[in-house]
BADREN-991763 format. One record per residue (C-alpha): residue in one letter; x, y, z. Coordinates in pm, 1 decimal. Example, Ala and Ser with C-alpha at 12.3 -4.5 7.8 and 13.67 -1.06 7.14 Angstrom:
2
residuo,c1,c2,c3
a,1230.0,-450.0,780.0
s,1367.0,-106.0,714.0
//
This chain:
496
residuo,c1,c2,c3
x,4177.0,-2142.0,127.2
x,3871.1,-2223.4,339.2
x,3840.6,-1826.7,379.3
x,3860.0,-1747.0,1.7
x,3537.6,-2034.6,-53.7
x,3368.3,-1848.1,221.6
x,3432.3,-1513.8,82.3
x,3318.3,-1625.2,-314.7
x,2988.6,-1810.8,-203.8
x,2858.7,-1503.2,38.4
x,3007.2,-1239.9,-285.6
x,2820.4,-1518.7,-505.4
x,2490.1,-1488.6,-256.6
x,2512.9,-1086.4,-277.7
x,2507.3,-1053.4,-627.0
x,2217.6,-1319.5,-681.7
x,2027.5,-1119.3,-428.1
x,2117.4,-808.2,-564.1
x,1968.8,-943.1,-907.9
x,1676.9,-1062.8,-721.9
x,1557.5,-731.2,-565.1
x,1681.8,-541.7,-863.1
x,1435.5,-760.7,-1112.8
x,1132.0,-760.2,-858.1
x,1146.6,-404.1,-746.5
x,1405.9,-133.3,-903.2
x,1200.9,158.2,-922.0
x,1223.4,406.7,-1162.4
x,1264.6,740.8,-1022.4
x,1147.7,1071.0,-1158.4
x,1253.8,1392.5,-1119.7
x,1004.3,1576.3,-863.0
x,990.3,1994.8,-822.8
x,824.4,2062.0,-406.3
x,516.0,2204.1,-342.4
x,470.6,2323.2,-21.5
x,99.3,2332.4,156.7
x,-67.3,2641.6,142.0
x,-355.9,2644.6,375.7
x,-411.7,2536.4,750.8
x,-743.4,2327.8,716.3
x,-696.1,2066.6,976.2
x,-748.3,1695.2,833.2
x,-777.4,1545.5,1171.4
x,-1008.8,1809.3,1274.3
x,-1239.7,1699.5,981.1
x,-1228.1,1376.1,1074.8
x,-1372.0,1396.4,1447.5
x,-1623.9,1686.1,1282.4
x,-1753.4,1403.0,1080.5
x,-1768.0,1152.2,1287.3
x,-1940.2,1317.7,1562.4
x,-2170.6,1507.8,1343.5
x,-2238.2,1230.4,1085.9
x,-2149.4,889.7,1238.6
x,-2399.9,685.5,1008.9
x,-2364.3,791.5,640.7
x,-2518.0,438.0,577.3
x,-2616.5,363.7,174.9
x,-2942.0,334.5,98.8
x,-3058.8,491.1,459.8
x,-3081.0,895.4,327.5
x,-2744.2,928.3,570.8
x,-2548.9,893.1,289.0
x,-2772.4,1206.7,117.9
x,-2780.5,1388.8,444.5
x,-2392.3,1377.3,448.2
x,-2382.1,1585.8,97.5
x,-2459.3,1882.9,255.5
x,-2166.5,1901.7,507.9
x,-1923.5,1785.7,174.6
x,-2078.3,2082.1,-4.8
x,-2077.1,2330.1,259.0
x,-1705.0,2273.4,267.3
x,-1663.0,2273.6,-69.8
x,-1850.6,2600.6,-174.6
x,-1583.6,2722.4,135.8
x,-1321.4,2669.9,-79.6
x,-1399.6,2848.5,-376.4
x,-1588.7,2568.4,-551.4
x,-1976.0,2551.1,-688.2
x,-2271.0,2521.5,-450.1
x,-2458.2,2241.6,-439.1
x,-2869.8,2229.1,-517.0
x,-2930.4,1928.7,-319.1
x,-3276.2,1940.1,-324.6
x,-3236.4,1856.6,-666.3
x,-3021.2,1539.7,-687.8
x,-2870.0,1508.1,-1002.3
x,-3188.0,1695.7,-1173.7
x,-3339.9,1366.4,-1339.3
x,-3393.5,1020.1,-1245.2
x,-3133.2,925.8,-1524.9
x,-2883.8,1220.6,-1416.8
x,-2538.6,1071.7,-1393.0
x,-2591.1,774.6,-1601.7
x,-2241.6,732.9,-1731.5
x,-2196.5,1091.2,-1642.9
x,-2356.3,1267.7,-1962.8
x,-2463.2,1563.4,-1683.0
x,-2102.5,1609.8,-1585.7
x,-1965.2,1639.0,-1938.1
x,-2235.5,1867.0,-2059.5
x,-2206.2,2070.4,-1766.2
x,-1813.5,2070.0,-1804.1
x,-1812.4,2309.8,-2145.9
x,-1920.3,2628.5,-1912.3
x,-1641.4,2582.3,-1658.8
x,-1629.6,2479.8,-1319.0
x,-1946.1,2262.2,-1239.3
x,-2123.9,2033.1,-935.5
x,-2311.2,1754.6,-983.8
x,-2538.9,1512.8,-758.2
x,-2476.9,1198.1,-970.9
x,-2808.1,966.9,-906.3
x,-2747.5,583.7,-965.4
x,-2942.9,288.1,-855.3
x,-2823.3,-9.7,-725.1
x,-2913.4,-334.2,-565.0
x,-2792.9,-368.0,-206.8
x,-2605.8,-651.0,-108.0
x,-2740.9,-665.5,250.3
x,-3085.7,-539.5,198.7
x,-3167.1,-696.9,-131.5
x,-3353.5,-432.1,-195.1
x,-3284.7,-223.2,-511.3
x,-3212.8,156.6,-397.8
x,-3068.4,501.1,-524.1
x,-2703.6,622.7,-480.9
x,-2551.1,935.8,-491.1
x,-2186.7,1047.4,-574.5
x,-2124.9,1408.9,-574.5
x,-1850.0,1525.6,-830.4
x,-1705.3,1856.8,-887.5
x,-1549.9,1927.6,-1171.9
x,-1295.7,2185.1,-1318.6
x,-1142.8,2218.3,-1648.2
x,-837.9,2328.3,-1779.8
x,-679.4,2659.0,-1754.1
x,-604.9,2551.3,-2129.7
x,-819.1,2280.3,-2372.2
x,-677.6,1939.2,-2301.3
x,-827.2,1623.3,-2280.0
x,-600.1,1508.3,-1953.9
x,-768.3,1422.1,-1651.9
x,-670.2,1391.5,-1253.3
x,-943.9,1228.6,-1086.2
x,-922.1,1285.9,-693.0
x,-1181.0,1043.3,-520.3
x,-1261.9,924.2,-189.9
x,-1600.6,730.1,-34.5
x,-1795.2,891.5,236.9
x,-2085.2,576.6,312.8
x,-1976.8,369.2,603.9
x,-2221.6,89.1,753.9
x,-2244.8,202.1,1101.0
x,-2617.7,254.5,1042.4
x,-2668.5,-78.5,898.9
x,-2895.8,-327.6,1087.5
x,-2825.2,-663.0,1135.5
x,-3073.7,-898.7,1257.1
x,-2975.0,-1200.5,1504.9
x,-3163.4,-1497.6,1656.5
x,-3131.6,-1634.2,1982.2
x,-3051.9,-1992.8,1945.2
x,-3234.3,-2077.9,2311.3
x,-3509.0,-1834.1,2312.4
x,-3584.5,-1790.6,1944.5
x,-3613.8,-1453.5,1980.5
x,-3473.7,-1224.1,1644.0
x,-3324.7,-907.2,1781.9
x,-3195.9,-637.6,1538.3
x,-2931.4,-365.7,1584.9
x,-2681.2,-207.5,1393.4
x,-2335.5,-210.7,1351.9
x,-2266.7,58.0,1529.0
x,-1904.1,241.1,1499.3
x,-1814.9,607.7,1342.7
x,-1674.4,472.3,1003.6
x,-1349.9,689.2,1102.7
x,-1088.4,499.8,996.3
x,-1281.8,403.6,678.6
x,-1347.9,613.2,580.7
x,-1393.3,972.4,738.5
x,-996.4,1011.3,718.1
x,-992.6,936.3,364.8
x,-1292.7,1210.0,340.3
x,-1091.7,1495.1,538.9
x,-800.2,1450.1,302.2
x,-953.8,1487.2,3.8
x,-1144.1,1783.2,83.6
x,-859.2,1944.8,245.9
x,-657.1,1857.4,-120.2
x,-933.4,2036.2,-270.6
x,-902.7,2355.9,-13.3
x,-484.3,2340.8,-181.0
x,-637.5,2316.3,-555.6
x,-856.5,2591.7,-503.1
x,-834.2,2885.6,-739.2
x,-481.0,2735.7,-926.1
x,-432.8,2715.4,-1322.2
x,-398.1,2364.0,-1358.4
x,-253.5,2186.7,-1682.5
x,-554.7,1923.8,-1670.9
x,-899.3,1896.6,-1587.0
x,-1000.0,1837.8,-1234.4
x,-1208.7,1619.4,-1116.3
x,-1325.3,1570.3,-752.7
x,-1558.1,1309.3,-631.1
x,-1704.5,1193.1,-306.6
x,-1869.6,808.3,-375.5
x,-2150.1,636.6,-236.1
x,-2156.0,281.4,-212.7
x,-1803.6,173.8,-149.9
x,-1957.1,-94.8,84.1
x,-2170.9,-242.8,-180.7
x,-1927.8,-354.0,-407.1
x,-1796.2,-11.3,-464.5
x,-2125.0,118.6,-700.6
x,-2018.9,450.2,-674.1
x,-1669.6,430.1,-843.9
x,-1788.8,195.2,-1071.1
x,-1962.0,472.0,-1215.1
x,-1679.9,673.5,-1238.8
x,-1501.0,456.9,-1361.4
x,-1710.9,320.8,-1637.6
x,-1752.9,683.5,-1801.6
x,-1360.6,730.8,-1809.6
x,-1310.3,378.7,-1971.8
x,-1571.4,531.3,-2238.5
x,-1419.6,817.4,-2233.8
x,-1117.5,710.2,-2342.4
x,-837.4,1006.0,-2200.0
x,-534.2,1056.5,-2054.9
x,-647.5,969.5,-1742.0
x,-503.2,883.6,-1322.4
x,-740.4,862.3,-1039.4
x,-605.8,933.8,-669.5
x,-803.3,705.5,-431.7
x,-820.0,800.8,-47.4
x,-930.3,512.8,156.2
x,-843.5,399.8,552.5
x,-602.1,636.6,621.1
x,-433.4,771.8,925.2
x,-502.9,429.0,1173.3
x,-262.7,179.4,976.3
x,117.9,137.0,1116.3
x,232.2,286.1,729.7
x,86.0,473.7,423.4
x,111.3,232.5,96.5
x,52.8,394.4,-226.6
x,-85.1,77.1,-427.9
x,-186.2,71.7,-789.5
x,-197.2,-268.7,-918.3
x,-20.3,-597.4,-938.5
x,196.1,-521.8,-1227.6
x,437.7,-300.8,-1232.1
x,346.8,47.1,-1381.3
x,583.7,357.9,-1380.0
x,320.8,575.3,-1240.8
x,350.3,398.4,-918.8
x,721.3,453.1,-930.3
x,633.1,819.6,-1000.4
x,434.4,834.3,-708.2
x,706.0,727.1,-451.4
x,964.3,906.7,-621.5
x,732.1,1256.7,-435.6
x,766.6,1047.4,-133.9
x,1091.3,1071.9,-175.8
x,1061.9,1424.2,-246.3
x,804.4,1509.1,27.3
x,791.7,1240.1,330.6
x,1072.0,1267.3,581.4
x,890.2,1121.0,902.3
x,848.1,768.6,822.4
x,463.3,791.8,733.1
x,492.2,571.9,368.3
x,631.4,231.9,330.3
x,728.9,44.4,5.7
x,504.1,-220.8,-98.3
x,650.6,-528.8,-28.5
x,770.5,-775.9,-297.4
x,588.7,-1110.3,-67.7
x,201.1,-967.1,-34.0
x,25.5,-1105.8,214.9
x,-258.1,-1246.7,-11.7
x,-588.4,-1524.9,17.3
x,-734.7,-1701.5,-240.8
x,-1093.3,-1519.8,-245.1
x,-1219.1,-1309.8,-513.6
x,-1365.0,-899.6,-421.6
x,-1584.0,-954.7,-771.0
x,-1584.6,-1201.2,-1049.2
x,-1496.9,-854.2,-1313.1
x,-1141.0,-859.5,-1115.2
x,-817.5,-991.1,-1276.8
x,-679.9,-1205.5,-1044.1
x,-768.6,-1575.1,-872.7
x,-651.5,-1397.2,-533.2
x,-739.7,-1067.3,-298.4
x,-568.3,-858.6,-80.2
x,-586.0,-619.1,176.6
x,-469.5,-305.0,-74.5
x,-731.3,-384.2,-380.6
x,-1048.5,-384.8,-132.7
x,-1143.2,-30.3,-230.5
x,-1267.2,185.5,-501.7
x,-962.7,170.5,-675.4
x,-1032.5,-208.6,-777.0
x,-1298.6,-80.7,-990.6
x,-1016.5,122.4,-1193.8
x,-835.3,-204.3,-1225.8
x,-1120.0,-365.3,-1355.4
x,-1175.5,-108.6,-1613.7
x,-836.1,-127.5,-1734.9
x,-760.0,243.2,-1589.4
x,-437.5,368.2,-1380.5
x,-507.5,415.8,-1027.4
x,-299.3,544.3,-774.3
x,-444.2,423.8,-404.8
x,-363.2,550.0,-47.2
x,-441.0,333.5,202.7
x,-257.0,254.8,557.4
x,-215.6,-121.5,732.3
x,74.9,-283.9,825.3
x,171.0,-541.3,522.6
x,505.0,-646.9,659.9
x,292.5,-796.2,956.0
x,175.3,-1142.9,903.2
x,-11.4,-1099.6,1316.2
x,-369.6,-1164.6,1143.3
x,-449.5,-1447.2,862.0
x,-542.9,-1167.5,602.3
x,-459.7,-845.1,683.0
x,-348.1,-595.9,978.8
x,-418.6,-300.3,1005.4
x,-215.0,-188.1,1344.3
x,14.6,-445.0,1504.2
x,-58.9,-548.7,1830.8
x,-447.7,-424.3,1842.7
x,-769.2,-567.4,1691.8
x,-860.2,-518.7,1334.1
x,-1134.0,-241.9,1325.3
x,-1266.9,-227.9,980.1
x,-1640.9,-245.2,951.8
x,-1676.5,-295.2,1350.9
x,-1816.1,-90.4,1623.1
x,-1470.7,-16.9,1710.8
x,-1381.0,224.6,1401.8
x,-1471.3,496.0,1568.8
x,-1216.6,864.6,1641.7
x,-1148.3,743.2,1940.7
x,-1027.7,454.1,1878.5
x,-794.6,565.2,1618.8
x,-694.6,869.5,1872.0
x,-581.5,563.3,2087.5
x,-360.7,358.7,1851.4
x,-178.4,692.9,1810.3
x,-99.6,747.0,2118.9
x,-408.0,918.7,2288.4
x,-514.8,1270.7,2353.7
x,-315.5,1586.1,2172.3
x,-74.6,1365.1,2100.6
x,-287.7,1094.6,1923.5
x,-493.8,1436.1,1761.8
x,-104.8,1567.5,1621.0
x,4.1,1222.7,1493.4
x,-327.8,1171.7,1298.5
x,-266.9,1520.5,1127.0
x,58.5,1476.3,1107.0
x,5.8,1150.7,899.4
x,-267.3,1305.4,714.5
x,-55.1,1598.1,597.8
x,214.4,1401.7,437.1
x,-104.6,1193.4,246.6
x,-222.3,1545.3,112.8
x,152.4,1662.1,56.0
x,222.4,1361.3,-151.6
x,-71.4,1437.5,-370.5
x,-66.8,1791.2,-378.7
x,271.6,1758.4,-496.2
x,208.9,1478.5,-787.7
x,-80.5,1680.7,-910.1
x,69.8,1990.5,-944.9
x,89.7,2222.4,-1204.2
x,506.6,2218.1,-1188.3
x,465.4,1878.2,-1240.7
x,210.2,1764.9,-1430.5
x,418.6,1714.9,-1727.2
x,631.5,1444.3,-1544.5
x,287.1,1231.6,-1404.0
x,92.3,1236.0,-1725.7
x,412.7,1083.4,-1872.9
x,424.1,835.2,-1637.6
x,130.2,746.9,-1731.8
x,185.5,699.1,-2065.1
x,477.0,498.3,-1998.6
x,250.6,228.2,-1845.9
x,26.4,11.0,-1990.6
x,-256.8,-21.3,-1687.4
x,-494.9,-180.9,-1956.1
x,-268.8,-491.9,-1983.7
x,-260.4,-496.2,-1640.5
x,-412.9,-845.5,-1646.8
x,-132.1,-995.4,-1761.6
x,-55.2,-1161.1,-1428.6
x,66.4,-1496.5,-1550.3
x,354.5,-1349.2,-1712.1
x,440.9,-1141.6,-1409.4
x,371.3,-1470.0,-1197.2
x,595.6,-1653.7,-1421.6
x,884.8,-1396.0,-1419.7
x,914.8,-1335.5,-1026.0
x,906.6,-1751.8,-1041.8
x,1156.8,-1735.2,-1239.9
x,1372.5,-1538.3,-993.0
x,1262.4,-1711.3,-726.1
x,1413.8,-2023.5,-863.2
x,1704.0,-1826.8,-972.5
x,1790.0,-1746.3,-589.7
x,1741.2,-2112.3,-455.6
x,1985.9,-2227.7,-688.5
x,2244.3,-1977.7,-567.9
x,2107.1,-2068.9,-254.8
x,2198.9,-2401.9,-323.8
x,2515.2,-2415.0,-488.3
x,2652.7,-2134.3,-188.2
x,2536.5,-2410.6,49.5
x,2719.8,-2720.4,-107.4
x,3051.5,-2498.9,-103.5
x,3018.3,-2447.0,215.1
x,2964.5,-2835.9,319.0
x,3220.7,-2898.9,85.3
x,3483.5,-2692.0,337.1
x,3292.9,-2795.0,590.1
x,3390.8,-3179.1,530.5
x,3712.7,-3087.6,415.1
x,3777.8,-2902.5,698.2
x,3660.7,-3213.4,934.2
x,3910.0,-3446.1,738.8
x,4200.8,-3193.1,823.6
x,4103.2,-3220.1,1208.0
x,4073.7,-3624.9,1175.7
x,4460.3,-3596.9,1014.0
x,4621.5,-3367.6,1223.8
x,4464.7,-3570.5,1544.4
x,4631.7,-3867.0,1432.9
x,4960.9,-3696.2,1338.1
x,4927.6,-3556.5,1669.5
x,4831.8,-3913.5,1795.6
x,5174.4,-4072.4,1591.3
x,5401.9,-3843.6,1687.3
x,5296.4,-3888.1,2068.5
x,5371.9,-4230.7,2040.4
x,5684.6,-4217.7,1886.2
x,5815.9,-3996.2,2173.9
x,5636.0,-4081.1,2436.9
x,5513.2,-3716.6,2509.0
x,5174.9,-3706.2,2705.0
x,4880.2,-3467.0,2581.8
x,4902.7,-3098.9,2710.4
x,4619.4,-3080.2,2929.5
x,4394.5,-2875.0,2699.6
x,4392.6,-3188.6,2496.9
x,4656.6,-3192.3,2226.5
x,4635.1,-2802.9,2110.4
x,4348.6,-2574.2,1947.1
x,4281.4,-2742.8,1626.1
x,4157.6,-2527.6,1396.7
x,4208.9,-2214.0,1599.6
x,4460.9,-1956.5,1615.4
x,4733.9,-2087.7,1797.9
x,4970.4,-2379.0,1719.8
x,5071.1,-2710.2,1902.4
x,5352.1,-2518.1,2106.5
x,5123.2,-2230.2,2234.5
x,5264.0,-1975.0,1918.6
x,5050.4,-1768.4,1724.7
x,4977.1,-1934.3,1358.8
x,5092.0,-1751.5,1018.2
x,4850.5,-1606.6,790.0
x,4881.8,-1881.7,507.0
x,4738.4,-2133.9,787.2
x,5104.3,-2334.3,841.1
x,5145.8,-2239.7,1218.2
x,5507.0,-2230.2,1352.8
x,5507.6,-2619.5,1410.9
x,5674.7,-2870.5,1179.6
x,5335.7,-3064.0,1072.0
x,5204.1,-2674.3,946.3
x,5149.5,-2738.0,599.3
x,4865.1,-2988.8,646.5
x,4628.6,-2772.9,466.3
x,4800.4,-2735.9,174.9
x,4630.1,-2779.1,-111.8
x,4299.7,-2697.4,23.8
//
């Protein structure tokens, strides 16, 4: 009996946790056609070119304008428009809201240098930021929209001022690092998505942007983002941000769920067979701080601190690549690589340091391009023509506008929660309940034992009586299955 109450609270447990995961997390999946990469530009190899050739791409410094012309060199490469940097954007308003892009977007394939101002957050000085967007239409009219975007500013060129608490002497120097983890890997794959876009007859209009200001407050996006919201389309934008360093490759879109993010990791399933993504978990490591007061929740995490928060904001779907390590609860916040330092906005985010966590040398170089591959595969793949049809219904099937609806989600996985702890619960009190019973039993049978000693003056074996509650019976024989033993006092459990 005691083995059937065992077996029906751990049944009873399985299907309350089946229920559990199955209500937090089951995943629609899509069906997904492969796509296979066509060209060999090198992600990794992008990565150390920009880091040694453009280490500061600081906002507000002209680093950040200086860096255009390596995006656009690459660019023009690949079969897109060349750039006219010397005239950025054409007008001091040019790329207010984006009115240059669409105007420019009726004669086909375009390039803009989208001027915006801004006030920086460390300077306090109010200064001029530029985004520079590509932008290809449809091999057909359509008003559906990819937008592929990653930020190039880092703020390794920043300078931070300090004061000697003995001396009183102010000393200033900058930050210092390479911005490669965050974001020069992000960079390389977007620009080597664009080399695999190059040239194809796509279902929807293309856009490709490289931001500015994703370290104040993400400015650049924002503006992005704010001319899509007004636009009002079918609409996804792929965000590339700290890639490559983390332990595994989320793909995050937002706190509810939305069946575009189920789309999404149905191509992983499709495309990634070395271990490079990982499901988000259902128990976020979270803090109760606040990116901007325009966001939609009381609490932050590692996964909305990027451009893609601005989509959020706006109410737009979002589909965010980003690499940490959120099963790792090593740091209070956030890690990015278990077992090493945090490197994010440090002097430490630098190639070689990411080289390192990777193992060092050719191998660290093959691991980062290896990882960086199956980032490009996965969005190669989603974006494709083959399978367009199955991502922009996706996105219609979810609802990122009411994304703010958090309570409600809140309340539901409560809900569960509770759910569980009750099973939880009630598994637990069967199992004291045999437990006790079980200790009654050995009280009984020790003073059967005990009685029938005394009545014929037999002594104790020396193992003490016989194994109660074992296998074996008071005269050393094996016990039957129905728990009576081949003794005479056997059928003391019956009836329990």
């Amino acid at each position: 009996m005691k083995k059937k109450i065992l077996t029906t609270c751990i049944a009873l447990l399985t299907v309350f946790i089946c229920v559990f995961f199955t209500a937090c997390g089951g995943a629609e999946r899509f069906e997904v056609k492969s796509v296979a990469l066509k060209n060999s530009v090198n992600a990794a190899q992008l990565t150390k070119e920009i880091c040694e050739q453009y280490p500061e791409r600081t906002m507000g410094t002209g680093d950040d304008y200086k860096f255009l012309g390596y995006l656009a060199e690459n660019m023009t490469s690949y079969g897109y428009p060349a750039a006219e940097l010397e005239n950025a954007g054409g007008s001091d308003d040019a790329g207010e809201g984006g009115e240059l892009l669409a105007d420019a977007a009726s004669d086909g394939a375009s390039v803009t240098v989208e001027k915006f101002t801004f006030d920086n957050i460390y300077t306090g000085a109010t200064e001029t930021g530029y985004n520079l967007v590509y932008y290809v239409p449809a091999a057909e009219s359509t008003d559906r929209t990819v937008l592929l975007l990653a930020a190039y500013d880092n703020i390794a060129g920043l300078e931070i001022s300090s004061q000697d608490l003995m001396t009183g002497q102010i000393t200033t120097s900058k930050t210092g690092g390479e911005g490669a983890y965050s974001n020069a890997t992000g960079v390389a794959v977007l620009l080597k998505i664009a080399s695999e876009l190059a040239g194809e007859e796509l279902p929807y209009n293309l856009e490709i942007a490289f931001v500015d200001c994703s370290e104040n407050e993400w400015d650049g996006a924002r503006q992005r983002a704010a001319y899509y919201a007004e636009k009002n389309c079918p609409f996804i934008c792929l965000n590339f941000n700290r890639l490559g360093a983390g332990d595994y490759t989320y793909i995050y879109s937002d706190e509810t769920d939305q069946a575009y993010n189920d789309y999404f990791y149905s191509v992983v399933d499709k495309t990634d067979d070395g271990g490079v993504f990982a499901a988000i978990p259902f128990n976020k490591q979270t803090a109760d701080i606040r990116y901007t007061d325009a966001q939609k929740t009381e609490y932050s995490h590692y996964a909305m601190y990027g451009d893609n928060l601005m989509f959020n904001v706006f109410g737009l779907a979002v589909a965010s690549y980003v690499s940490f390590n959120w099963s790792s609860f090593e740091n209070p916040f956030y890690t990015e690589t278990e077992g090493y330092a945090n490197i994010l906005g440090t002097s430490a985010d630098t190639y070689a340091t990411v080289i390192e966590r990777l193992g060092g040398g050719e191998k660290g170089e093959q691991e980062l391009e290896r990882r960086l591959d199956a980032v490009a595969l996965n969005a190669v793949t989603a974006v494709s023509a083959q399978n367009a049809d199955t991502l922009f219904g996706a996105v219609a099937a979810s609802d990122p506008a009411k994304s703010g609806d958090y309570a409600e989600n809140a309340e539901t996985a409560s809900m569960i929660v509770k759910i569980v702890l009750v099973a939880a619960a009630i598994c637990f009190a069967l199992w004291l309940t045999v437990r006790s019973r079980s200790v009654l039993v050995q009280k009984q049978k020790e003073k059967i034992e005990k009685l029938r000693r005394e009545a014929t003056g037999a002594t104790p074996p020396a193992d003490d009586v016989f194994d109660i509650g074992g296998d074996k019976d008071r005269d050393g024989n094996d016990k039957k299955d129905d728990g009576s033993g081949g003794g005479s006092d056997g059928d003391v459990f019956e009836g329990f």
